[in-house]
Every structure is written in C-alpha cells, then in structure tokens.
RODO-2510 file (C-alpha; in nm, 4 decimals, decimal comma):
residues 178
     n   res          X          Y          Z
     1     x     5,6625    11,7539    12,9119
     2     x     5,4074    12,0481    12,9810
     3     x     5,1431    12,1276    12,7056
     4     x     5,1307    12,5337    12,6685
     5     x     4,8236    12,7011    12,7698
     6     x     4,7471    12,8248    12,3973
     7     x     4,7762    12,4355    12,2747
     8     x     4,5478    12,2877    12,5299
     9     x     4,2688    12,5339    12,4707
    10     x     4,2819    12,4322    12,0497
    11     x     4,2219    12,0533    12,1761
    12     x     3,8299    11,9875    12,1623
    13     x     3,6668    11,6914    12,3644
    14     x     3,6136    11,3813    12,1492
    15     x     3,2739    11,4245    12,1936
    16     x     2,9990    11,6710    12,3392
    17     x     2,6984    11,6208    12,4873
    18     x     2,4291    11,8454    12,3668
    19     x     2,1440    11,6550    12,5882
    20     x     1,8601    11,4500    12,4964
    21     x     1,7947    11,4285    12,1341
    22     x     1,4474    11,2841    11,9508
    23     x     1,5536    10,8916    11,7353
    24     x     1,4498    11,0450    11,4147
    25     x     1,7010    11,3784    11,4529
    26     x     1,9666    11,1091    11,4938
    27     x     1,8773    10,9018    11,1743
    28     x     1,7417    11,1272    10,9905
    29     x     2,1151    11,1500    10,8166
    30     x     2,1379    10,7971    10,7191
    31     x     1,8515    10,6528    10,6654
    32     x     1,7078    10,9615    10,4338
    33     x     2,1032    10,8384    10,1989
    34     x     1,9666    10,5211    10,1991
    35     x     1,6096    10,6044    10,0684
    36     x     1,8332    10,8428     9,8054
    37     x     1,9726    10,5395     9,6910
    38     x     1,6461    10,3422     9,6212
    39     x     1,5054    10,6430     9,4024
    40     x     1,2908    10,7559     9,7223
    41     x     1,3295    11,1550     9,7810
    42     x     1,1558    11,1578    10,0609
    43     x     1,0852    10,8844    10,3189
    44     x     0,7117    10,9750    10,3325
    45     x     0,5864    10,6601    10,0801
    46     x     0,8172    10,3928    10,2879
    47     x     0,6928    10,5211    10,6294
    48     x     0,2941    10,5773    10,5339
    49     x     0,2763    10,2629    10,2692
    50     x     0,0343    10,0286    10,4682
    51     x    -0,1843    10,4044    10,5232
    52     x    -0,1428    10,5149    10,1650
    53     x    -0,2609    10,1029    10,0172
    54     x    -0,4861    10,0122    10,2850
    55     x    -0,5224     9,7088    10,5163
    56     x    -0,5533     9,4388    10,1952
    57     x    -0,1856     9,5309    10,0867
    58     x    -0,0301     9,6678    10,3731
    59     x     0,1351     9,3213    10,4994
    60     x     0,1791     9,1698    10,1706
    61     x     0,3902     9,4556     9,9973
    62     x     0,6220     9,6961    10,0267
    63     x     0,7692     9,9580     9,8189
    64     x     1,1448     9,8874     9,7141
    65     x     1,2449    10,1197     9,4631
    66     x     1,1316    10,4099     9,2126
    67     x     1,3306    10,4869     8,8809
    68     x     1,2948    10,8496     8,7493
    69     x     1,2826    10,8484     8,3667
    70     x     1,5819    11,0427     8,2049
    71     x     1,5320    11,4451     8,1939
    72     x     1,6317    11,6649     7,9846
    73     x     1,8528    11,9094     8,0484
    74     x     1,7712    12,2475     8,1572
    75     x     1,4345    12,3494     8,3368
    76     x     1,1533    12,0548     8,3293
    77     x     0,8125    12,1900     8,2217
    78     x     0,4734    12,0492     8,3550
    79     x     0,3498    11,8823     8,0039
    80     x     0,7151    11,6964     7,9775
    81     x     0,7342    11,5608     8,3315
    82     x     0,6871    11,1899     8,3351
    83     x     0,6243    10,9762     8,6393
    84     x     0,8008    10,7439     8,7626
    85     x     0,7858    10,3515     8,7840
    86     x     0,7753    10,1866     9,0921
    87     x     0,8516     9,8617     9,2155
    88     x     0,6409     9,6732     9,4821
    89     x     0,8082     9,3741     9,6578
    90     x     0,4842     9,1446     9,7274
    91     x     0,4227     8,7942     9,7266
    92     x     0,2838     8,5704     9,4271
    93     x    -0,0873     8,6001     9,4927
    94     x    -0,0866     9,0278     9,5850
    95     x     0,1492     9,0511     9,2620
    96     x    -0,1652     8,9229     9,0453
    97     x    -0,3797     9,1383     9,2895
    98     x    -0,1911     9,4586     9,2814
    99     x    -0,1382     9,4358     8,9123
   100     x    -0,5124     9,4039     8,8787
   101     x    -0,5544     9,6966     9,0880
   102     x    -0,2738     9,9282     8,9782
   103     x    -0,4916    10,2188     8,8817
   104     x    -0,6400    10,2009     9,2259
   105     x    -0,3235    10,2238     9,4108
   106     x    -0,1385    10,4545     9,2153
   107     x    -0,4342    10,7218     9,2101
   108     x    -0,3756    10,6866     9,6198
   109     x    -0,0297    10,7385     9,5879
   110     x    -0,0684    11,0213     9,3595
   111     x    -0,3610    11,1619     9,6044
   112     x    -0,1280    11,1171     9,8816
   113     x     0,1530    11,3273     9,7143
   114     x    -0,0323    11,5909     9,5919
   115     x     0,0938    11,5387     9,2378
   116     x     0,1717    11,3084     8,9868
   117     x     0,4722    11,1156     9,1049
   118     x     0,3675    10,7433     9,0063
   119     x     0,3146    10,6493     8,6390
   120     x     0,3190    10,2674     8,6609
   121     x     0,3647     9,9898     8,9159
   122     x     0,6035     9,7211     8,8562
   123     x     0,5619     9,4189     9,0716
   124     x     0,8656     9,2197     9,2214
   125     x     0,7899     8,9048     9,3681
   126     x     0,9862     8,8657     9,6576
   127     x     0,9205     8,8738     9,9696
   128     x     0,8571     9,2197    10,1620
   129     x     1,0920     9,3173    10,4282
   130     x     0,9345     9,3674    10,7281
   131     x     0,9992     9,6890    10,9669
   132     x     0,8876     9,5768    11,3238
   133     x     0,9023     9,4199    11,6664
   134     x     0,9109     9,0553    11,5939
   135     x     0,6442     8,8347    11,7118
   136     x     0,6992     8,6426    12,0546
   137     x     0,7245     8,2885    12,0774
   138     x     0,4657     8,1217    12,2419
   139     x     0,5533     7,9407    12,5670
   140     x     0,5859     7,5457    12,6198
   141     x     0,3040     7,4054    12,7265
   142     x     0,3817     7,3132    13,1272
   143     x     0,3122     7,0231    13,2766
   144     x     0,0584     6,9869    13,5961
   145     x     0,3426     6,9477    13,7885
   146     x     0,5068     7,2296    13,6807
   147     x     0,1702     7,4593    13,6699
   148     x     0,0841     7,3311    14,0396
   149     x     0,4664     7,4583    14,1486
   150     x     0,4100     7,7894    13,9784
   151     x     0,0925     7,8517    14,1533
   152     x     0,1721     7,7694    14,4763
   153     x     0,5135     7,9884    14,4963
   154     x     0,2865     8,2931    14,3838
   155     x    -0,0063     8,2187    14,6159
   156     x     0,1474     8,3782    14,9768
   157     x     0,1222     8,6999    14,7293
   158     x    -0,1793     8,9578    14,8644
   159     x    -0,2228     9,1819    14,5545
   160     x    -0,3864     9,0198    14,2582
   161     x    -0,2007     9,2179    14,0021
   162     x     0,1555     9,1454    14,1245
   163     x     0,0548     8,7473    14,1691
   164     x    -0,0635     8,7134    13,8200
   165     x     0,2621     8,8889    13,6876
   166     x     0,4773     8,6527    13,9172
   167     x     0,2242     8,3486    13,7863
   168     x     0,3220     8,4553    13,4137
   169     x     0,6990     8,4983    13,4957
   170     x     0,6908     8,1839    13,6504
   171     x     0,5077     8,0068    13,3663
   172     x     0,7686     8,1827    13,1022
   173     x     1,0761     8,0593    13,3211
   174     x     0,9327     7,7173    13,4033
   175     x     0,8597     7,6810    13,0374
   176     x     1,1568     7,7724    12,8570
   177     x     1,3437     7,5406    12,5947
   178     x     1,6812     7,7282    12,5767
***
C-alpha cells in the first residue's frame, strides 16, 4: 500500500540533528529539576562550594539542601524576607568545625550571592558526595623478572618519549590483578 504524498510530508524524523551542542546546554534541563528539588534555585552554590568555603572545607562538605521559610502571601517586602537554612553534609570532625565557624561561612555565601540568602547552617553528618574523576589505582608492584621483560621489549624503541609510554603500558599490563 502507497502512502499519499500529503501524509508522508506530516511524518517528522525521529530525531534531528542540529550539530554539535556544549554538555551543559544538554543538562542544563535536568540537572537544574534536580537542584529545584533540593531547595537550590540556582546551581551556582553546588558548582562554586569548594570556591565560595575555601580549601579547609572544600573536601570535607558539601551542600545538600536549603529550606525556604514559609511566605506570606502576596508581594514579599525587604524587612520580612527571611533566609534560609541550609544543610551541609560533612563529616564528624568539619561538623564541630563548621558549626564553630558558621558566621564565617555564611557571610561568604551571602558575599558570594550578593544578598542575604543564608540565615543559618545546619550540619548533617554524613558523608559528602563526591562530583569527580575517581582516583586511579596504583599498579602491582612487578617483579625483577617482570620489570627486566618490560624494559627490554621497549628498548629497540629510538624516541625517548614513545619508549617511556610503551615502558608504562607495559608496567600497567604486566601488573594487572584482574
């Protein structure tokens, strides 16, 4: 059976391609819902925390969530708005540290912002999720044997760049406990 000419032109293609396209135009969507959910408006305090704290906090916190007070309805004035609260995943020793510090960090998050979004920090002590490449795993320690082989399948090798990679791939392969 033959589709008519007006019926195929109404199909469109399952899916386009409008060309190369920058990660965070892709994500944007999604992962800006997901910060929605956790009280964040914007994703600017997840993605500039360890900038906004400073290197003594930056690997042993995070920020998990921020609860907004109840408004009122109708039009919020300056003198009524209230901060909000926010909770800080850390670990047991930064949760004594940061809430000996509070007033530190939340004058740097309010600096950051530009206004008064923070009122009080509420520590959670759990640990913080960490956004990242992982770290590698060491290689096995070879043996002489083993470190001898390596060596002399990479020595015919002229360039002394491209023999030290092959000596390191070699000392990865010959080392790995799979």
């Amino acid at each position: 059976m033959e589709v008519p000419y007006q019926m195929a032109r109404l199909k469109k293609p399952a899916f386009v391609y409008k060309g190369v396209r920058p990660l965070a135009d892709i994500i944007a969507a999604p992962l800006g819902a997901a910060c929605r959910k956790r009280g964040f408006a914007t994703l600017d305090l997840v993605a500039h925390w360890p900038d906004i704290v400073g290197p003594a906090y930056a690997d042993t916190t995070a920020p998990d969530q921020l609860t907004w007070p109840r408004r009122p309805k109708g039009l919020i004035e300056e003198e009524t708005h209230e901060p909000a609260v926010l909770t800080v995943r850390c670990s047991g020793a930064a949760a004594m540290r940061l809430s000996l510090e509070a007033p530190l960090i939340i004058e740097r998050i309010n600096t950051f912002f530009g206004y008064r979004v923070v009122g009080r920090i509420r520590p959670l002590q759990l640990p913080p999720v960490k956004v990242g490449p992982k770290p590698r795993p060491k290689p096995a320690p070879l043996s002489p044997e083993a470190e001898a082989k390596v060596r002399t399948l990479a020595a015919g090798i002229a360039d002394d760049g491209l023999k030290a990679a092959v000596e390191r791939l070699g000392r990865a392969v010959a080392g790995d406990r799979r």
